[in-house]
SESE-418096 format. One record per residue (C-alpha): x, y, z; chain. Coordinates in nm, 3 decimals, always signed. Each point is the difference from the previous one (the first is absolute). Last residue first. Layout:
N
        x        y        z  cadena
        X        Y        Z       A
...
# end
This chain:
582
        x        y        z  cadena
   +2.002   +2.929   +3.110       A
   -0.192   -0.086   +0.267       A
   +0.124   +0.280   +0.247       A
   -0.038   +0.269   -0.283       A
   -0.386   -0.131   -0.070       A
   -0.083   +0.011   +0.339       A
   +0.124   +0.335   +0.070       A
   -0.178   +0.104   -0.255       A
   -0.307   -0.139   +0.112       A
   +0.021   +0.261   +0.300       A
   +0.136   -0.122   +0.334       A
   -0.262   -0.111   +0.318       A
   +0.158   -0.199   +0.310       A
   -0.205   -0.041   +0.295       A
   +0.167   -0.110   +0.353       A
   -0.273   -0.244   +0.226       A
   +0.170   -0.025   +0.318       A
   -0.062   -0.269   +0.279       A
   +0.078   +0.140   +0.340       A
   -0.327   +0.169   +0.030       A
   -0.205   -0.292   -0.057       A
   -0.346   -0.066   -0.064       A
   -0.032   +0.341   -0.191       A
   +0.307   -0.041   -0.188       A
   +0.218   +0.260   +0.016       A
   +0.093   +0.264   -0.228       A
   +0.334   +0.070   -0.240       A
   +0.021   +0.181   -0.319       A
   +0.267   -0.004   -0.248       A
   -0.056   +0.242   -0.335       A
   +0.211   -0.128   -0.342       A
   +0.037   +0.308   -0.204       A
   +0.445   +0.049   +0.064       A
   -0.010   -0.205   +0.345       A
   -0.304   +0.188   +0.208       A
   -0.031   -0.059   +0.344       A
   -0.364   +0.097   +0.132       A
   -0.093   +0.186   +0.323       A
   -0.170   +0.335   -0.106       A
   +0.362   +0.160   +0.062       A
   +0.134   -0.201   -0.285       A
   +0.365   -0.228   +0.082       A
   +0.180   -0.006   -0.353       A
   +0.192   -0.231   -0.198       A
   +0.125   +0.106   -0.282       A
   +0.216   -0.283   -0.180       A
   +0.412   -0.081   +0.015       A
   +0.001   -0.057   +0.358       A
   -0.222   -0.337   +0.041       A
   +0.104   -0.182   +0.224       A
   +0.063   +0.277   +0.334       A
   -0.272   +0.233   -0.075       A
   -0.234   -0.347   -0.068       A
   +0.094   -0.056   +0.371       A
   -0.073   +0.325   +0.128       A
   -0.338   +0.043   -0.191       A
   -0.130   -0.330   +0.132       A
   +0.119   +0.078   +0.398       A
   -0.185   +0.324   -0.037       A
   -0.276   -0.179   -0.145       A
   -0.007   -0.238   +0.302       A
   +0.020   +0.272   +0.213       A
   -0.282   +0.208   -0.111       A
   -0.238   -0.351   -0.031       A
   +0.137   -0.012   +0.380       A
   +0.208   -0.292   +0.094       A
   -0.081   -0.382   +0.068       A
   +0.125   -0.132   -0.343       A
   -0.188   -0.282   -0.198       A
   +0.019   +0.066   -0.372       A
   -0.298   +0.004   -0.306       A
   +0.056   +0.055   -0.326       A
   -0.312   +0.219   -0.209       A
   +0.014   +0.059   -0.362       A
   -0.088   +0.321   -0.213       A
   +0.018   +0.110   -0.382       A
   -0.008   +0.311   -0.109       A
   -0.212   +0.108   -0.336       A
   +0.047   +0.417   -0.048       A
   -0.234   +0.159   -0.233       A
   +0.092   +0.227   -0.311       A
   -0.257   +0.210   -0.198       A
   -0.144   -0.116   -0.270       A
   -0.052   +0.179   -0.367       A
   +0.071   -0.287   -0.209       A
   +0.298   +0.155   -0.223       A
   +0.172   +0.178   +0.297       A
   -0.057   -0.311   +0.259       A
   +0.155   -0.213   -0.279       A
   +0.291   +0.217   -0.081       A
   +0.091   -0.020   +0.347       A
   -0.043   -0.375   +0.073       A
   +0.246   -0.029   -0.323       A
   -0.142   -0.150   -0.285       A
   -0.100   -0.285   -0.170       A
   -0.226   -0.086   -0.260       A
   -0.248   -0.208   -0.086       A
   -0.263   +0.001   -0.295       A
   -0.364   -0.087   -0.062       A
   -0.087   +0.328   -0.040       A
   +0.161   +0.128   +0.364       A
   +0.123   -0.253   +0.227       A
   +0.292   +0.217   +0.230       A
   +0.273   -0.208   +0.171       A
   +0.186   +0.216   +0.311       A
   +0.358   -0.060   +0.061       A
   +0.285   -0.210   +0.128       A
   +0.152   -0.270   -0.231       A
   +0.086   -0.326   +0.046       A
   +0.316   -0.167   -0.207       A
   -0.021   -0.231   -0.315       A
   +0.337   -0.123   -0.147       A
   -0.031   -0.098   -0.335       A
   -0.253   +0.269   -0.096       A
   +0.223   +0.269   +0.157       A
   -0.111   +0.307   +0.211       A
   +0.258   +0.229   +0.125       A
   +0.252   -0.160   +0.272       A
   +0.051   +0.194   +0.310       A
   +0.129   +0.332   +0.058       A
   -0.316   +0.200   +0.193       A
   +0.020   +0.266   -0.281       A
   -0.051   -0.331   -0.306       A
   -0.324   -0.014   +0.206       A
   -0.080   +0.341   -0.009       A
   +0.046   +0.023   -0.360       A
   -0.219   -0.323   -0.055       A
   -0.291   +0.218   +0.199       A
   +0.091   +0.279   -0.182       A
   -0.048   -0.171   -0.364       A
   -0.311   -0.129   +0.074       A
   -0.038   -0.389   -0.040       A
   -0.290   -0.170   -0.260       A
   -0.140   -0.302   +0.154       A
   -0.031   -0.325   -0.253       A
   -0.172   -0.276   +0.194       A
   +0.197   -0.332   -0.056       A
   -0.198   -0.315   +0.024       A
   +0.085   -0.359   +0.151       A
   -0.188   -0.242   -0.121       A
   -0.227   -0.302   +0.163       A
   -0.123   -0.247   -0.220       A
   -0.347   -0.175   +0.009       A
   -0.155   -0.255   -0.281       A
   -0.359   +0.010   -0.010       A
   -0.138   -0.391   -0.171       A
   -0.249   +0.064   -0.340       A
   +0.241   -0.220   -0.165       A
   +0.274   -0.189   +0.199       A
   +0.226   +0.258   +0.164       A
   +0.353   -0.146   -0.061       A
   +0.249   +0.262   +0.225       A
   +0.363   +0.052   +0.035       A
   +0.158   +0.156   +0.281       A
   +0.420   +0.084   -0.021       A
   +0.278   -0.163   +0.099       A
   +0.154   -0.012   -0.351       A
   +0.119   -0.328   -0.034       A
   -0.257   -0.170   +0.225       A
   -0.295   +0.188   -0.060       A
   +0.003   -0.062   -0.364       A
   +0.080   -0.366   +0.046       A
   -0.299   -0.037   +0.204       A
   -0.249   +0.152   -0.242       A
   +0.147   -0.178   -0.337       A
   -0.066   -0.335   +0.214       A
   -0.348   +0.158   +0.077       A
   -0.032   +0.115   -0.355       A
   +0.021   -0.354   -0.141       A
   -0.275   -0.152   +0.229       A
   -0.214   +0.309   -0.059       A
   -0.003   +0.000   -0.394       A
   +0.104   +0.380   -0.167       A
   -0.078   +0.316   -0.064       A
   +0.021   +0.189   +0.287       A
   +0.318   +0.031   +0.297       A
   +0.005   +0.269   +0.214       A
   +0.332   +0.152   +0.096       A
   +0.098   +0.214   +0.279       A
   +0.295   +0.274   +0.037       A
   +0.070   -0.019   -0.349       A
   +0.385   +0.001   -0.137       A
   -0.136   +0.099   -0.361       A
   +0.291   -0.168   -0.153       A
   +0.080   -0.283   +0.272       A
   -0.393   -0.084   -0.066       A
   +0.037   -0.006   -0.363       A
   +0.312   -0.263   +0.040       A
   -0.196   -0.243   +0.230       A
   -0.342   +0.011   -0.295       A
   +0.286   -0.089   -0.278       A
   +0.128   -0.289   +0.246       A
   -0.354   -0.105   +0.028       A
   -0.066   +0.022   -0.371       A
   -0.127   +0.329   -0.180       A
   -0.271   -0.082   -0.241       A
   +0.043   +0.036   -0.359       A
   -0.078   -0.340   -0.037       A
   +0.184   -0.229   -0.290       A
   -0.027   -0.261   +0.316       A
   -0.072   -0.331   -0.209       A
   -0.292   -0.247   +0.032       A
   +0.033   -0.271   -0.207       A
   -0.341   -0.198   -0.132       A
   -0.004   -0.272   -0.253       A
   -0.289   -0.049   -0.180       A
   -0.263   -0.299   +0.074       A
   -0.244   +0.199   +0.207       A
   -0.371   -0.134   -0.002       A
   -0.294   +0.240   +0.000       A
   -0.257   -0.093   +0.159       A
   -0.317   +0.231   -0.061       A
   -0.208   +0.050   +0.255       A
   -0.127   +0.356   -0.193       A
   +0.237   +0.165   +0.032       A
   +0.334   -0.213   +0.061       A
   +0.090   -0.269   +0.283       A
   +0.358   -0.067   -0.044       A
   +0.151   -0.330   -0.015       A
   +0.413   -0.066   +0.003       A
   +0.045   +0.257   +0.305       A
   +0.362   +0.040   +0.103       A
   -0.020   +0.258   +0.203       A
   +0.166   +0.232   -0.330       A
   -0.354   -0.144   -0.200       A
   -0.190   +0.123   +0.307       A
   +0.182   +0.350   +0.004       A
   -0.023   +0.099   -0.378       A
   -0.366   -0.086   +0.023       A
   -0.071   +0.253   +0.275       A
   -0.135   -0.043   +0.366       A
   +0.345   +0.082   +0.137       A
   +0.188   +0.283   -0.157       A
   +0.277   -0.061   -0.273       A
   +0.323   +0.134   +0.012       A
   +0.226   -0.042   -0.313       A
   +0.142   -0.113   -0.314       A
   -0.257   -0.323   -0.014       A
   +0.123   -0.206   -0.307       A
   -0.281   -0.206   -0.158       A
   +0.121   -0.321   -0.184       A
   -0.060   -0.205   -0.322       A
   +0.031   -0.340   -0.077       A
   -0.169   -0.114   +0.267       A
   -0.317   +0.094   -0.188       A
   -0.341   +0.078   +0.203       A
   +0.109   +0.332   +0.119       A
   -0.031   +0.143   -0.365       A
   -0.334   +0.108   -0.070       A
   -0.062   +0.091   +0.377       A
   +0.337   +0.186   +0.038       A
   -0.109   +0.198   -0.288       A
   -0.313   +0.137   +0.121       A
   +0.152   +0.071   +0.322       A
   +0.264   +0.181   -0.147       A
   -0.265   +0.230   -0.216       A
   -0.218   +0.124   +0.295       A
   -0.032   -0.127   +0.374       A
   +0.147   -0.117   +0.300       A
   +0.338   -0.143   -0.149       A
   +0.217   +0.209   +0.191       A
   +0.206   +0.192   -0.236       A
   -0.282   +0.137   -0.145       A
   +0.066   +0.031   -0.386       A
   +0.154   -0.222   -0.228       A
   +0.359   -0.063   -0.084       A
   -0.019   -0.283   -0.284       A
   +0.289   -0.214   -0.085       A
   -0.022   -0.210   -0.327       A
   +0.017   -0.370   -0.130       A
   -0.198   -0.203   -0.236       A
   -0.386   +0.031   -0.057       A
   -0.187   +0.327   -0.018       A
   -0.303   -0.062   +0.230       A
   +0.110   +0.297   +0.243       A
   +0.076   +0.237   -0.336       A
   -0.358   +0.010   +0.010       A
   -0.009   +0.279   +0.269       A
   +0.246   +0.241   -0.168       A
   +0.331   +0.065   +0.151       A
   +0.207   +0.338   -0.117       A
   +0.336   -0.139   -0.128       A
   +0.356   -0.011   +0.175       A
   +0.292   -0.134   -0.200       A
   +0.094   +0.377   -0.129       A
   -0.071   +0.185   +0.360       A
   -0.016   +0.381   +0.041       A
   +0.043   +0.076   +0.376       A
   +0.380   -0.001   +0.028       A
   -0.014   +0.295   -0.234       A
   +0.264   +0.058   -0.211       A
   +0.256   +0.241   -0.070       A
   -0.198   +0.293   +0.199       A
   -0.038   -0.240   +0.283       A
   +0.363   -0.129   +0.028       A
   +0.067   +0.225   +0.330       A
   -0.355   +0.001   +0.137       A
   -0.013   -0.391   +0.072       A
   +0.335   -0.027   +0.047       A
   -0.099   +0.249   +0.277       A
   -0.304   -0.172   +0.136       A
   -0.324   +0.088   -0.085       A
   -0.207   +0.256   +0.124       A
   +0.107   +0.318   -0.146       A
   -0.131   -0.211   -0.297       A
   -0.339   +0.085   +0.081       A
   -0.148   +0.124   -0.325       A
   +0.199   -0.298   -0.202       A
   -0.136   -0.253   +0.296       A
   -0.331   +0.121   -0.048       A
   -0.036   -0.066   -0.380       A
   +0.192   -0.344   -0.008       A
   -0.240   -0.121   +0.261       A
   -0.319   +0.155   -0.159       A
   +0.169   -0.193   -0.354       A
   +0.082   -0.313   +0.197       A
   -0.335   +0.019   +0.179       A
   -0.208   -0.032   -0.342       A
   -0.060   -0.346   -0.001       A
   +0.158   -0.249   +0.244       A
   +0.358   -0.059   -0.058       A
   +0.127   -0.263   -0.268       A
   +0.310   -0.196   -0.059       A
   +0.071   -0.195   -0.288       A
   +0.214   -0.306   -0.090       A
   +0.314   +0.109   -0.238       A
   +0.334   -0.037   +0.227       A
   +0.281   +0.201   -0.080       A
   +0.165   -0.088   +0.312       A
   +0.116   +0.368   +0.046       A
   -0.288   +0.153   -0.136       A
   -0.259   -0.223   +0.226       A
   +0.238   +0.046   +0.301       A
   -0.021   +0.426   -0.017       A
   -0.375   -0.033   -0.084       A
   -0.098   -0.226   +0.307       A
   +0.232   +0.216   +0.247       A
   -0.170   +0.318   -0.135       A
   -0.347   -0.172   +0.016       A
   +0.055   -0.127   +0.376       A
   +0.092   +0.378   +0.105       A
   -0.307   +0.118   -0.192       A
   -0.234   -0.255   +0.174       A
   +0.137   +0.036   +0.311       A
   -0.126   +0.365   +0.004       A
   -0.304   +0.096   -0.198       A
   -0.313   -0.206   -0.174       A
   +0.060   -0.230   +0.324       A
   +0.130   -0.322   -0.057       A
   -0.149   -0.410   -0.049       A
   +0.311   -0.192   -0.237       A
   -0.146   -0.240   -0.159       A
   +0.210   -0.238   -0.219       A
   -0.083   -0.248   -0.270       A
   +0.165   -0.340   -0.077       A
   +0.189   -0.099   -0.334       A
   +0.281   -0.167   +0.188       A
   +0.195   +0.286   -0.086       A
   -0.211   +0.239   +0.110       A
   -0.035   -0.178   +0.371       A
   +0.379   -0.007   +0.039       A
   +0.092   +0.319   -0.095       A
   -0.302   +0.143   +0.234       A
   +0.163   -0.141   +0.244       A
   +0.370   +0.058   -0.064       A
   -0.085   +0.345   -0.030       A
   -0.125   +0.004   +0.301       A
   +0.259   -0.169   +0.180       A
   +0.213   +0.253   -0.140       A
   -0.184   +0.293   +0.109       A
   -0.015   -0.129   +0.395       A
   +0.397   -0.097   -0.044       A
   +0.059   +0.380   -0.080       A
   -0.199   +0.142   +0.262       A
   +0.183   -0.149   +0.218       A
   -0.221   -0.209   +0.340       A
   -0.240   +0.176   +0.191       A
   -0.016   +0.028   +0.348       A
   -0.354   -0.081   +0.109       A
   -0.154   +0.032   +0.320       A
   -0.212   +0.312   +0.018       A
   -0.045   -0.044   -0.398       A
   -0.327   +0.181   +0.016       A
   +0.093   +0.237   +0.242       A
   -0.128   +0.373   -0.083       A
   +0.154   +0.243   +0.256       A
   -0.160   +0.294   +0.227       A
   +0.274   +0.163   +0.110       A
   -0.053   +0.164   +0.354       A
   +0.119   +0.311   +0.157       A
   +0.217   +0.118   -0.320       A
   +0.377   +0.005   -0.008       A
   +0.037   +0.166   -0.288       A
   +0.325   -0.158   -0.125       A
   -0.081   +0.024   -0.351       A
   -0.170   -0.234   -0.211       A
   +0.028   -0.165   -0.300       A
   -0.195   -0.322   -0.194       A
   +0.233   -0.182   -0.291       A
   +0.045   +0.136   -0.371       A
   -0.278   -0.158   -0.268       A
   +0.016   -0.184   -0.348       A
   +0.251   -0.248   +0.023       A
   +0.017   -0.037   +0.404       A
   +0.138   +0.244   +0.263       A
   -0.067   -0.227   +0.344       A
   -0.131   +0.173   +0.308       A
   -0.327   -0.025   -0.131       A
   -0.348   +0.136   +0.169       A
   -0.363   -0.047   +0.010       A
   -0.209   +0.324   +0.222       A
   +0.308   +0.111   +0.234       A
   -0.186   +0.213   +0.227       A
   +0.206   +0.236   +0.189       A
   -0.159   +0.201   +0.328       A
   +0.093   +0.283   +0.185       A
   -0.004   +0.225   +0.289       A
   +0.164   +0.332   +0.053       A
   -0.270   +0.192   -0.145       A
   -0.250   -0.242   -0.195       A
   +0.216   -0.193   -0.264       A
   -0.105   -0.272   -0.261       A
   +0.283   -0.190   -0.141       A
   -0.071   -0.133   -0.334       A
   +0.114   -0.316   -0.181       A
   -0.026   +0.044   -0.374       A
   -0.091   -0.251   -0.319       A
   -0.026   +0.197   -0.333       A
   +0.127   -0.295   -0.236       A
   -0.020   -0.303   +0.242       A
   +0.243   -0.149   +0.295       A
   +0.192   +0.286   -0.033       A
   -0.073   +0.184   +0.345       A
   +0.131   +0.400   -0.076       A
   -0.094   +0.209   +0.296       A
   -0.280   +0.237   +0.054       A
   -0.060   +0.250   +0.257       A
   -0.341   +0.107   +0.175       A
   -0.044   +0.298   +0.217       A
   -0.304   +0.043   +0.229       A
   -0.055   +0.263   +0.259       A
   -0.115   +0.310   -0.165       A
   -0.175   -0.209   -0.317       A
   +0.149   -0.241   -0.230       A
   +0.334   +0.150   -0.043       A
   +0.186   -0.232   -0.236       A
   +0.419   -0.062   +0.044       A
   +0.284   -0.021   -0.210       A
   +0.251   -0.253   -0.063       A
   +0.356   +0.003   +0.036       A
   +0.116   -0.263   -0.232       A
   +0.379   +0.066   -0.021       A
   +0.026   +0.122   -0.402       A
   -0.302   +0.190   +0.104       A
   +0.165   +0.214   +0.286       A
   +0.269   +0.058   -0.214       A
   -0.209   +0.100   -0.276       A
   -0.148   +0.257   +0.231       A
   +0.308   +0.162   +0.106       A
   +0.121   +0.005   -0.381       A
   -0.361   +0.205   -0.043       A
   +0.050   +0.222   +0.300       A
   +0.418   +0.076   -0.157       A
   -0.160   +0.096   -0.310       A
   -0.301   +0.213   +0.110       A
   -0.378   -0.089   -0.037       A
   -0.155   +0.065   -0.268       A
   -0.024   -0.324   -0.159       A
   -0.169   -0.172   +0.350       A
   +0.133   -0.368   +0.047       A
   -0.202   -0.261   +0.151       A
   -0.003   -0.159   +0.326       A
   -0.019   -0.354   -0.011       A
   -0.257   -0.244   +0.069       A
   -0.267   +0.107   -0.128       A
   -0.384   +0.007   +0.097       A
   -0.334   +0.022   -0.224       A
   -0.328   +0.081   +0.182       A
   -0.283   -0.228   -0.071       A
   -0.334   +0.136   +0.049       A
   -0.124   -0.019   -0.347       A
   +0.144   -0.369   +0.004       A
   -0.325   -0.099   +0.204       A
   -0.228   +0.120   -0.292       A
   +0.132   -0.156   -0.255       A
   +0.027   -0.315   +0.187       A
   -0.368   +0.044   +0.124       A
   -0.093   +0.080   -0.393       A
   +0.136   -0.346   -0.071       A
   -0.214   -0.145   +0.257       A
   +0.087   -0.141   +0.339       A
   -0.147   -0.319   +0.133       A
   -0.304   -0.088   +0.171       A
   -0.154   -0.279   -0.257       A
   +0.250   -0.217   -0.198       A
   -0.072   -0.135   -0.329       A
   +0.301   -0.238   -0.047       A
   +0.060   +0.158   -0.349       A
   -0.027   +0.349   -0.001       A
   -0.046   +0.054   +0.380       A
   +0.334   -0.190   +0.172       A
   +0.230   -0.002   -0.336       A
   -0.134   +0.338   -0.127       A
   +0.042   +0.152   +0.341       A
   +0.354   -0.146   +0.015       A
   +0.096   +0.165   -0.327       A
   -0.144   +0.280   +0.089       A
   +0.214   +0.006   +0.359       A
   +0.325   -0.060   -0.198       A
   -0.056   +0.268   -0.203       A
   -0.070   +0.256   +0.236       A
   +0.303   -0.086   +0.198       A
   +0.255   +0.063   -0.277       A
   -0.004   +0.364   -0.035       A
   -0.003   +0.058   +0.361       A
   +0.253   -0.234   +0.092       A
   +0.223   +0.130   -0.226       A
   -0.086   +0.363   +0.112       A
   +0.078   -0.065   +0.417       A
   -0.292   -0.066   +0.168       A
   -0.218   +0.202   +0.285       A
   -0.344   +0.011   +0.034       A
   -0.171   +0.320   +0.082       A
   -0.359   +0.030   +0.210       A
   -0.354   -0.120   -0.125       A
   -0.035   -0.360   +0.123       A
   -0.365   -0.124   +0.041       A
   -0.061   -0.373   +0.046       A
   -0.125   -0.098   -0.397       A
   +0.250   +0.313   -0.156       A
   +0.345   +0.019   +0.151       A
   +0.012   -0.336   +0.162       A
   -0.111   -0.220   -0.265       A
   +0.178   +0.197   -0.254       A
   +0.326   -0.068   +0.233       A
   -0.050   -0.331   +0.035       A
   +0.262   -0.148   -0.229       A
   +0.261   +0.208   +0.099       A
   +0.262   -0.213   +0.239       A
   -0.108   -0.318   -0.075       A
   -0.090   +0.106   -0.361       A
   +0.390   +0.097   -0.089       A
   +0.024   +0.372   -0.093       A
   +0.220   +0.130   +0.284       A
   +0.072   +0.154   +0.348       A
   -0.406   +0.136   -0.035       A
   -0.012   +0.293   +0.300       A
   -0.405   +0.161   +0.126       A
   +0.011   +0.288   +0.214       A
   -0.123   +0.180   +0.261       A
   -0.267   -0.266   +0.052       A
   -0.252   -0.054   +0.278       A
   -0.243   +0.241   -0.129       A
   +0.041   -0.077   -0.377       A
   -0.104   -0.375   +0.062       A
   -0.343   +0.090   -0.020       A
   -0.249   -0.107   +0.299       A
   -0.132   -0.340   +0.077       A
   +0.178   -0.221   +0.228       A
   +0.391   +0.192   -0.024       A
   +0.321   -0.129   +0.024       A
   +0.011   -0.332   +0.127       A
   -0.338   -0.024   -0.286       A
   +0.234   +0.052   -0.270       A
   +0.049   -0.378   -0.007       A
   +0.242   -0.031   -0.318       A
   -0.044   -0.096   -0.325       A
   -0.054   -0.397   -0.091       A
   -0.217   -0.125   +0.281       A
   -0.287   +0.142   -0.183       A
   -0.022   -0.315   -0.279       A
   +0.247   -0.135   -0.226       A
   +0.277   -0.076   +0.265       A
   +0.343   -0.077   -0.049       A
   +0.152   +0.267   -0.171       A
   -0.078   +0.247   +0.280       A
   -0.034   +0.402   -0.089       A
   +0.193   +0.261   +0.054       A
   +0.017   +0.343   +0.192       A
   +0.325   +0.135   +0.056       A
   +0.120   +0.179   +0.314       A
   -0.293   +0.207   +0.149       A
# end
């Protein structure tokens, strides 16, 4: 199973998945070799207690050790959101979080470097590093997972999943653009059988990076200035650190004195987890960490809940970036009725939630409890995402060079147009299963046969080409299944190992010829001319009345209804057929 999160939208069972296309009413443990979270990020994790403990989910999950240490968190804090204070029934408990993350199995993504080992193994090793080569998880006897490096968040992987010669990469969320904080996604040329690719900017190509920061600085300029108030709706980790590093760097540099605040106590968890992860980061990042940390901000203050009512300006990052729940939506209700100040929207936001009605364009929203609530603020919506765009999406696909592609994630309309340009500049098939719909692709495995060293010996002996991947050639000889591997040997070998003896197969056709003589005479006349064409072979004329032409036997007979018509049989050994094919 690839991820397991929950919907945004929906308050009721609609939000984590339908487990029921996988099983009615037995355990999920049965079905499941394995269980892979790409990243912390509630969409993609948010149901895992649910899964693990109210279905029935026993086996390993897979995550790399950011994602581990920061997923817990994250799903408490939901909990208290959804159970604490909305007083939700059938949801997880704390001790089902606890519980769940028991089973987690950490993953890196690079191979790490043994102290014993010798010096020219450990400069081999660094050199590996220094170019990314990850290394792989064996699940069970067939399975082997691999992680890659996805930005997009602190601990974010794709994963390409591997069952003999067949394979699978999930990219989870991705960036193919290095930001402040976090280097862009990587992959090597593994050329799996399908990529399954997250699409939520099928159709957008976005514009610099540097004119997207500036106009947001401008904005939030603007709006302090004029004494307004900004909310700014971000995850506790991710956008919100790379929008607080851009935020502190043009504060200091402007000198200016209004405050800014992030939501209690997830600066200090952020600060905490990006100082144990700093492998990370990016590499400015990791250079100038030991003179200062990027993470420790002097104009940003912890946010407490009456600060809301504080008059004059400030800039508040508050937690979900959505608008569905929790602290930002508490805020955007005490402030959205003053056009003085203005909510920016730094990224995606699913369809049923607040953040996605006021970016529609909505000036009334229906609140708990029937409320209206009427939406004066200004609203600007502006791609901080740490999603890759569709040229980002193109260049990840020319990485991996996929045979197929499968495209998740995403809104149909835009993925279609995503869909067709896919299959047009890389000739290649790209499917957009809706949920619960099968999508089928056909691949093209390699079965591994082991060769014996005679049999290759007696090839190279008959002078022609020995065996090259580039340039496959058939091979003569006998393939053994034993344990659940092949092998193959010489026909010799074969007999010897399996005890058999050796039977002749000849193979027989009948052509039929009008000619008035004797069946004697006509066979006579058959050897003669074959004598007289054919002078470089054995041809002989057997006293029991067959012509023989090296193994091939002649026969002739007539035809019961008519003596002039003869029927001549031809039989010659398999060999024989095998040498005059070839």
């Amino acid at each position: 199973m690839l991820d397991c999160g929950m919907h945004m939208g929906f308050n009721d069972d609609r939000r984590f998945p339908d487990f029921s296309y996988i099983t009615q009413n037995d355990r999920l443990t049965e079905f499941l070799d394995c269980v892979i979270i790409s990243h912390f990020h509630l969409d993609h994790c948010g149901a895992l207690p649910y899964m693990s403990e109210m279905v029935g989910y026993d086996g390993p999950i897979y995550m790399t050790h950011p994602t581990k240490a920061i997923c817990p968190i994250l799903l408490e804090d939901y909990r208290k959101i959804t159970v604490d204070k909305k007083g939700e029934t059938n949801f997880f408990t704390s001790q089902m979080i606890k519980d769940c993350m028991k089973k987690v199995v950490a993953i890196n993504l690079h191979q790490t470097v043994q102290s014993k080992a010798h010096k020219k193994e450990i400069l081999e090793r660094l050199l590996r590093l220094a170019f990314q080569i990850v290394f792989s998880v064996q699940v069970d006897d067939d399975l082997e997972i691999k992680a890659y490096y996805a930005g997009h968040v602190l601990g974010a992987a794709m994963v390409q999943i591997k069952v003999g010669s067949e394979s699978v990469v999930y990219t989870g969320d991705y960036n193919m653009t290095p930001d402040r904080h976090l280097g862009a996604a990587w992959i090597d040329k593994c050329r799996p059988d399908i990529m399954i690719s997250e699409s939520t900017y099928a159709t957008t190509i976005r514009d610099s990076k540097r004119c997207r920061e500036r106009d947001f600085l401008k904005k939030v300029h603007e709006t302090v200035e004029r004494g307004g108030k900004v909310l700014i709706p971000v995850f506790a980790l991710g956008r919100a650190q790379e929008l607080c590093i851009l935020l502190e760097t043009f504060w200091e540099r402007m000198n200016l004195k209004a405050p800014i605040y992030f939501s209690t106590g997830l600066t200090e968890k952020a600060n905490h987890y990006y100082k144990l992860f700093i492998t990370w980061t990016n590499q400015k990042i990791r250079k100038t960490f030991v003179q200062r940390n990027m993470f420790e901000f002097k104009h940003i203050k912890a946010f407490d809940r009456s600060y809301a009512d504080n008059p004059g300006p400030m800039v508040v990052f508050a937690t979900p970036g959505m608008l569905h729940a929790g602290q930002s939506l508490q805020i955007f209700k005490k402030w959205a009725g003053n056009e003085k100040n203005m909510v920016i929207m730094p990224g995606y936001c699913v369809q049923g939630t607040v953040g996605h009605k006021v970016l529609s364009g909505q000036k009334k929203l229906e609140m708990e409890g029937r409320q209206v609530l009427e939406v004066k603020m200004q609203v600007e919506y502006m791609s901080f995402s740490a999603h890759a765009d569709a040229k980002g999406i193109m260049q990840l696909i020319r990485m991996a060079e996929p045979r197929s592609v499968l495209l998740v994630h995403g809104e149909a309309k835009k993925m279609e147009f995503l869909k067709d340009k896919i299959e047009q500049e890389f000739s290649i098939n790209c499917f957009m299963p809706a949920n619960g719909e099968t999508s089928t692709m056909i691949t093209n495995p390699n079965v591994p046969v082991d060769i014996s060293l005679s049999l290759l010996k007696r090839e190279a002996a008959l002078g022609g080409p020995l065996p090259d991947p580039k340039k496959p050639r058939p091979m003569h000889g006998t393939l053994i299944m034993k344990d659940s591997s092949l092998r193959l040997v010489s026909p010799d070998q074969a007999l010897k190992e399996l005890g058999l003896s050796e039977h002749q197969l000849r193979f027989t056709c009948r052509v039929q010829l009008q000619d008035p003589h004797s069946d004697a005479d006509t066979l006579a006349r058959i050897y003669t001319h074959l004598k007289s064409v054919l002078k470089e072979y054995s041809i002989q004329h057997l006293p029991d009345g067959t012509v023989m032409v090296e193994s091939i036997l002649i026969k002739v007979s007539s035809a019961a209804e008519d003596s002039n018509t003869k029927l001549l049989l031809l039989s010659w050994s398999y060999q024989v057929r095998s040498e005059g094919e070839k």
